[in-house]
MIZANU-405775 format. One record per residue (C-alpha): residue in three letters; x, y, z. Coordinates in steps of 0.05 Angstrom, whole numbers, padded with zeros to 5 digits, always signed. Layout:
N
ALAXYZ;...
//
This chain:
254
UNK-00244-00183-00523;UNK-00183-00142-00511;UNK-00149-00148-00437;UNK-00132-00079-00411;UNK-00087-00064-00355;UNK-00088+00000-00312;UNK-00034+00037-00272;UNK-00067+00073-00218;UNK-00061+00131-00169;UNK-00108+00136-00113;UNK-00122+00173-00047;UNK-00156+00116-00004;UNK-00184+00171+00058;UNK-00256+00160+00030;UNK-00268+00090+00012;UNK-00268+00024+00048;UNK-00209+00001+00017;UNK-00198-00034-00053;UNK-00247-00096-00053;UNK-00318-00085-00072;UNK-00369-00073-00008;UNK-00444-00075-00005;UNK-00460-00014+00044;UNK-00384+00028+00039;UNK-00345+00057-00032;UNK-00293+00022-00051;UNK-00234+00035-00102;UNK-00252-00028-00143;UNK-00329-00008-00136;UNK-00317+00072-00166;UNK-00277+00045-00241;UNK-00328-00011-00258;UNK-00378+00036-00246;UNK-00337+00091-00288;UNK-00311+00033-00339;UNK-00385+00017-00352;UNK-00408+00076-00367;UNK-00354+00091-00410;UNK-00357+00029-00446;UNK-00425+00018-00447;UNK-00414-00055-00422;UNK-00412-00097-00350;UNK-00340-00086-00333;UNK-00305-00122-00275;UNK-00228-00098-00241;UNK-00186-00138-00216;UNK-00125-00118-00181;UNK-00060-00128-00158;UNK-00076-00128-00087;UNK-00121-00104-00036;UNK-00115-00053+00004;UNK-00146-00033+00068;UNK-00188+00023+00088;UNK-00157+00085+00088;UNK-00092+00072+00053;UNK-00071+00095-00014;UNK-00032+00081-00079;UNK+00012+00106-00122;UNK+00026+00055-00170;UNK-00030+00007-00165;UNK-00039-00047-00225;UNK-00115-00071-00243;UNK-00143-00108-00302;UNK-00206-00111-00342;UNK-00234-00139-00408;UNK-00275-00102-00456;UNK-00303-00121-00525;UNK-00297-00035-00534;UNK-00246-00009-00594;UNK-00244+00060-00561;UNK-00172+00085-00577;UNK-00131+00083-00507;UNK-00108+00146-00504;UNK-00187+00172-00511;UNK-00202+00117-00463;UNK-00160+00139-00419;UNK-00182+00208-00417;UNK-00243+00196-00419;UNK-00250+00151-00353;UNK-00206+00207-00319;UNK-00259+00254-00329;UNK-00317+00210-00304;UNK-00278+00185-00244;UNK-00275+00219-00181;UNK-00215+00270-00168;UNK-00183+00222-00117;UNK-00171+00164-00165;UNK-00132+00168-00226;UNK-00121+00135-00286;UNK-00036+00139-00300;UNK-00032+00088-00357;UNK-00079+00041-00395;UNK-00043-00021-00442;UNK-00066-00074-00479;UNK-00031-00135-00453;UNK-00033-00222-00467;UNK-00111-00251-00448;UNK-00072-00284-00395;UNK-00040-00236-00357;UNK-00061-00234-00292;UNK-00042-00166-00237;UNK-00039-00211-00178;UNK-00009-00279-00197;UNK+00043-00251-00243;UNK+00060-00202-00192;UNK+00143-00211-00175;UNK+00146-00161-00117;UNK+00104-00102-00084;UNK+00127-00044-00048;UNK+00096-00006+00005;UNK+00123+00056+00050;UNK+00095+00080+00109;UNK+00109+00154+00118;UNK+00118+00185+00185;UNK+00123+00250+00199;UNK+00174+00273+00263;UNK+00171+00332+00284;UNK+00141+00372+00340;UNK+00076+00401+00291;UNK+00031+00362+00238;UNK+00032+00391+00181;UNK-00030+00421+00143;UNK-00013+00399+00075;UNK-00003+00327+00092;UNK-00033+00309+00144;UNK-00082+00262+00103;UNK-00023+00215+00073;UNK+00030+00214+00138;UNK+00030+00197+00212;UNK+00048+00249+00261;UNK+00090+00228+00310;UNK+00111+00294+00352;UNK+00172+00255+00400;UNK+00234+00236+00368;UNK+00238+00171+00347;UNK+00306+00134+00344;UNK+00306+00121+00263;UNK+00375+00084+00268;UNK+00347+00025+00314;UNK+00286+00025+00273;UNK+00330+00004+00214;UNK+00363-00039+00251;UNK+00302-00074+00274;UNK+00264-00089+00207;UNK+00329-00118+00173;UNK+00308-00176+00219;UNK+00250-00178+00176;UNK+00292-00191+00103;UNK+00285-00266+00081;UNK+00230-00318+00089;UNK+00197-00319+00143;UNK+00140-00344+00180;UNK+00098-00270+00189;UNK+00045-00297+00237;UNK+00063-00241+00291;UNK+00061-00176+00237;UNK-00014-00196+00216;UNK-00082-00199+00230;UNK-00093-00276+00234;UNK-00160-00279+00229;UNK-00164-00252+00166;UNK-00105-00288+00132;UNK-00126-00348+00094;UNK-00067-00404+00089;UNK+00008-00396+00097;UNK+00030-00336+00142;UNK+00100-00354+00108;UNK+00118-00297+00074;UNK+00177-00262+00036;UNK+00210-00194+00050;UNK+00266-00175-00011;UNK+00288-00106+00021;UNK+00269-00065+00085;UNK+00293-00002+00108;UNK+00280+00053+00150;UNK+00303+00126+00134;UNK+00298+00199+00152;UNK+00276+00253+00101;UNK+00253+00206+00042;UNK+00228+00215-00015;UNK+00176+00272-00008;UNK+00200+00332-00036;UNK+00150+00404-00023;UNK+00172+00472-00054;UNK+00237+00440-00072;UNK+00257+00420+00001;UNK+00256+00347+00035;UNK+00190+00341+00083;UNK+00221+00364+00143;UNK+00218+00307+00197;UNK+00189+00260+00144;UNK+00214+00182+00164;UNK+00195+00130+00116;UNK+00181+00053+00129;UNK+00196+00012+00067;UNK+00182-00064+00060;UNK+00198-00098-00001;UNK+00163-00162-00007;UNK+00137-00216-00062;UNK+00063-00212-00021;UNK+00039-00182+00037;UNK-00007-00206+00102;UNK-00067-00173+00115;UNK-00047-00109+00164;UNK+00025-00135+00151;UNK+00059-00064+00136;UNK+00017-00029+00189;UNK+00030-00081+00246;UNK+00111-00072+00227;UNK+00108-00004+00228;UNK+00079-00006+00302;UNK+00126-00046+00326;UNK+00175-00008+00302;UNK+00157+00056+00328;UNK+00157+00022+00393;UNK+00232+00011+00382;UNK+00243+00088+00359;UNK+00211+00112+00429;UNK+00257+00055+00461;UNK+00204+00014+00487;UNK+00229-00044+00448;UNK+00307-00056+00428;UNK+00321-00075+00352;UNK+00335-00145+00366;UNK+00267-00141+00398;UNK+00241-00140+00334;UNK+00268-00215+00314;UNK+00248-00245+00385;UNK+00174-00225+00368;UNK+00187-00247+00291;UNK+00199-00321+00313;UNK+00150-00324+00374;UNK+00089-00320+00306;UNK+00052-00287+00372;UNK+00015-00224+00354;UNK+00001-00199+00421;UNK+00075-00195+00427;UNK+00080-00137+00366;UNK+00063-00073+00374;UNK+00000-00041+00355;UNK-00026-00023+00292;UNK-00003+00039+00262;UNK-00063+00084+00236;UNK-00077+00066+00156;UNK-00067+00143+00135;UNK+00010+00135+00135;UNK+00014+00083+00086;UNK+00017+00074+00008;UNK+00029+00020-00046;UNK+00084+00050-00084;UNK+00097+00005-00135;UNK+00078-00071-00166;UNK+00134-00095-00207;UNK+00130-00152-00264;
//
């Protein structure tokens, strides 16, 4: 059996998230079915993390083992063209039998991408969050440094859905006007992106930050605001949950 890892790109707007569901499509569910037809064999995925409903990758990591010899650079093509156009094969490697995308994971990044500005745009509208009043982007930084270290993340999650330690932590944070996004040669006007660094992530983690956050760019909440509610571990005292749209999993890093 030879171990196969995938690098992924995905748009999430159509599927229930990553994790397999009985009645909804799901990113995991749309490659084992491609795998197995490809391969001819029961294939299961496993990746690096899941992500919700809604929210896409860039860089997502997923295994799979297959007893097939098909050369990887047919196998890659191949799967591309039985795959749907929203999820896409970037890389396929043979790796150890033991590797593992989530355990031997040392950090993930995801950014949240906001767009500021007084229109939505038309050509992104499906992978940012319009926010049409100016936010203050300098206290927003300010705020989620609070966030770098180990912490105790109880606040920034859905609890219900978080099985054991809430304890959690963030490497780098930042929050920054005109990232990364670049259209017809010019910086996405307005575009402000929310960046957490972090060995793991809590389920709703990035989206419940981002909320809180863009309570502190409207001033509702002060930057130091943002460590008060860190330490209380109350949710209720957080902002709300920012819509799924606006985030991605940039990158998983080993």
């Amino acid at each position: 059996m030879r171990t196969m890892k995938m690098t992924l790109e995905y748009l999430g707007t159509h599927y229930s998230g990553w994790q397999r569901q009985l009645r909804a499509p799901s990113i995991q569910e749309g490659l084992e079915r491609a795998l197995s037809t490809l391969l001819r064999e029961e294939i299961a995925v496993y990746g690096s993390g899941r992500t919700d409903a809604g929210v896409h990758a860039f860089n997502q990591v997923a295994t799979f083992k297959t007893a097939s010899e098909l050369d990887l650079g047919r196998m890659r093509w191949s799967l591309n063209a039985i795959l749907p156009g929203d999820i896409v094969v970037k890389a396929l490697e043979e790796v150890a039998d033991d590797f593992d995308a989530r355990r031997d994971a040392a950090w993930r990044e995801y950014r949240y991408y906001i767009l500021n500005r007084p229109y939505a745009s038309v050509f992104f509208s499906g992978v940012v969050h319009h926010v049409a009043k100016a936010l203050d982007v300098s206290a927003m930084d300010d705020g989620i440094k609070h966030l770098i270290g180990r912490h105790d993340f109880a606040a920034f999650c859905l609890i219900s859905e978080v099985e054991g330690s809430t304890v959690r932590t963030v490497l780098e944070a930042s929050v920054v006007r005109n990232g990364d996004i670049v259209w017809a040669g010019e910086p996405l006007e307005g575009l402000v992106t929310v960046r957490l660094r972090a060995h793991a992530f809590l389920y709703n983690m990035m989206r419940v930050v981002t909320g809180t956050l863009l309570d502190v760019g409207r001033g509702k909440l002060s930057p130091d605001d943002v460590k008060t509610i860190l330490e209380s571990k109350d949710r209720s005292k957080a902002g709300q949950t920012a819509p799924p749209h606006g985030l991605t999993l940039v990158e998983v890093a080993y």
